[in-house]
N, C-alpha and C positions, 0 to 999 in steps of 0.2 A: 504493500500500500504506500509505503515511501516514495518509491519510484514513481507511481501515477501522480502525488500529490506533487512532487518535485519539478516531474514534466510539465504541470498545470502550471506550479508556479515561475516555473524560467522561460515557459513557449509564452505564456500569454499575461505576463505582469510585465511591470516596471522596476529594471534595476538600476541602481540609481550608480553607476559607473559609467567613465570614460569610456567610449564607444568608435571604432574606425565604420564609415557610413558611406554603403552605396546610396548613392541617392534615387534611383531608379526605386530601389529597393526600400528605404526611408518613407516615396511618395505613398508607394501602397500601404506601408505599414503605418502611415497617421492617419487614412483611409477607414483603413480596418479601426484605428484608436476611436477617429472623430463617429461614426458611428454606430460602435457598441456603446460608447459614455451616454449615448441619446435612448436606450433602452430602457426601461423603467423595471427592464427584470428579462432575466433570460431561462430559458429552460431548453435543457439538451440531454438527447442520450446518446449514447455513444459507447464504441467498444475499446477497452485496454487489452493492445496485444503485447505479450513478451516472447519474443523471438532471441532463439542462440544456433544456429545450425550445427556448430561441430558439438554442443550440450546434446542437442534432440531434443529440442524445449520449443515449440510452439502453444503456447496459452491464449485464451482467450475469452474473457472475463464483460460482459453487458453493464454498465452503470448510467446513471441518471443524476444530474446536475441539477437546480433549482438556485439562483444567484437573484438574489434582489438589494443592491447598492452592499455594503458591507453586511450583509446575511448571505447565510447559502447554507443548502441542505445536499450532501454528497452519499451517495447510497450505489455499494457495488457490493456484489460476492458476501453478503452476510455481515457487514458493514456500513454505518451509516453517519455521518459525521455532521452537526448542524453546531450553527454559530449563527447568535443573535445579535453578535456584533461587540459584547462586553465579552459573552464565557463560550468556550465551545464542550463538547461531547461527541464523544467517541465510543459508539456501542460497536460490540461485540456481540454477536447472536448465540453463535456457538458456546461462547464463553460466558452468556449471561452477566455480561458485566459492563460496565460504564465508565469510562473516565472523566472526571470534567478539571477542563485548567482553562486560561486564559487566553482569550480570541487570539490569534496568533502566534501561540508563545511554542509551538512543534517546533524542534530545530531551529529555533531562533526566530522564523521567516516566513514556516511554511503555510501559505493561506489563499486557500481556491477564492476567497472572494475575490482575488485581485485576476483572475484570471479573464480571457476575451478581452485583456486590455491594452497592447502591445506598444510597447516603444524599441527603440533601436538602442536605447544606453546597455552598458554591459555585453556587447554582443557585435565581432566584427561581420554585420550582415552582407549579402551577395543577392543579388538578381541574378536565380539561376536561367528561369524559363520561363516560357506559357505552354501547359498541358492539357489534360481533359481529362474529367474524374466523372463517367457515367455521357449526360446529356451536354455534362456543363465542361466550359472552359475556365482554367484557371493561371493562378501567378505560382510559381515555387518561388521560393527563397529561402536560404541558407545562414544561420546564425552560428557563428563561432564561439563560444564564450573570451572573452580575454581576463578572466580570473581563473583559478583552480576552482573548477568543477565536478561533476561524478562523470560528466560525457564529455565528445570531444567533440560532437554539433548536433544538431538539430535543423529538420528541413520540415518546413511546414508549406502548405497550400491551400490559396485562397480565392474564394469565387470568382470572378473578375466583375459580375452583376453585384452580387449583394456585399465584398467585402469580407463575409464573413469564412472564418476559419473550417477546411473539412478536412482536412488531417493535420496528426504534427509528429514527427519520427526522431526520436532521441538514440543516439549512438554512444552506449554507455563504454566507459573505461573498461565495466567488467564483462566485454565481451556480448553482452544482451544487448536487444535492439526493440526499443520499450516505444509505439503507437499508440494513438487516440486517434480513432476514425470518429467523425459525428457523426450521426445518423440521423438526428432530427435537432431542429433549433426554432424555438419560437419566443416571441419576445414581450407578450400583451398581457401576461398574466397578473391580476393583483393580489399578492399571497398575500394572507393575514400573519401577523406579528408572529403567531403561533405554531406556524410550518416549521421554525428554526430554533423552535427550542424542545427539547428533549424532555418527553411527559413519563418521568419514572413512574406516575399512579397506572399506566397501562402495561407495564412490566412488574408483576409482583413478586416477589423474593430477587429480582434482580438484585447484586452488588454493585454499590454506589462508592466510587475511589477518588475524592476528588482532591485536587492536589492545586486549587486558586492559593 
């Protein structure tokens, strides 16, 4: 689950480093910035793949996004992560159990709210191409990190109509090769306060670990 939330957060946030910048590449990606910020809320499903060829590791895992300005409700594989913006929770199914700590405080950083929101800092970006994913035509582009990393890039692709993100491909140090395809994306929903916070009364004997 690190790795997905990792991916989220370095494909589609804002790192606030020195950055070397195609500009080709730059244009699309303030593109992509200026209108997802105009969204009042997004919702997306989408699949996390983990690829290793010489491992014999192809995974592939279904999850569902829910982002409304600094909330968001992440749910894959028995796992469901919501953040109300102050605390976030971390349910475990299997394990019956809960964590709650402080909106952002995983790994110092890690935080899907910030995700669909891209800039070009922290990342020597490239204008690879234009391709086609299905009916649609798209942009590639390529991000290098220029800090110490767990990968050595990422290539994501973007509608060339709506802007918006349909894959993103991370090439990890340790040999795996960790995707996010979206599958659907919609943007109209008005979620009540309540979608993003974690209702222990409908989990009974669950364990509550909360470490604010």
């Amino acid at each position: 689950m690190k790795k997905l939330l990792l991916l989220f957060l370095v494909v589609f946030s804002s790192v606030q480093l020195f950055s070397q910048v195609d500009q080709k590449a730059k244009s699309i990606l303030d593109k992509v910035s200026e209108k997802t910020k105009a969204y009042p809320s997004i919702t997306a499903t989408f699949d996390f793949i983990m690829q290793n060829d010489k491992a014999g590791i192809n995974d592939t895992n279904s999850g569902t996004l829910l982002l409304q300005k600094d909330k968001y409700k992440l749910s894959i594989s028995g796992l469901e992560i919501y953040c109300d913006g102050v605390s976030q929770w971390t349910y475990m199914d299997e394990a019956e159990e809960v964590n709650v700590s402080e909106a952002g405080s995983e790994d110092g950083a890690i935080n899907p709210a910030t995700i669909f929101t891209i800039y070009e800092k922290g990342f020597k970006n490239s204008y690879i191409g234009e391709g086609t994913n299905g009916s649609k035509k798209t942009y590639k582009i390529e991000l290098v990190p220029t800090s110490k990393l767990e990968f050595t890039k990422l290539i994501i692709e973007i509608d060339q109509v709506t802007y918006q993100i349909m894959n993103a491909k991370m090439f990890g140090k340790d040999g795996n090769i960790y995707t996010i395809k979206v599958k659907s994306f919609t943007t109209s929903t008005n979620y009540p306060a309540s979608t993003f916070i974690f209702d222990v009364k409908k989990h009974p004997g669950i364990t509550v670990i909360d470490m604010r």
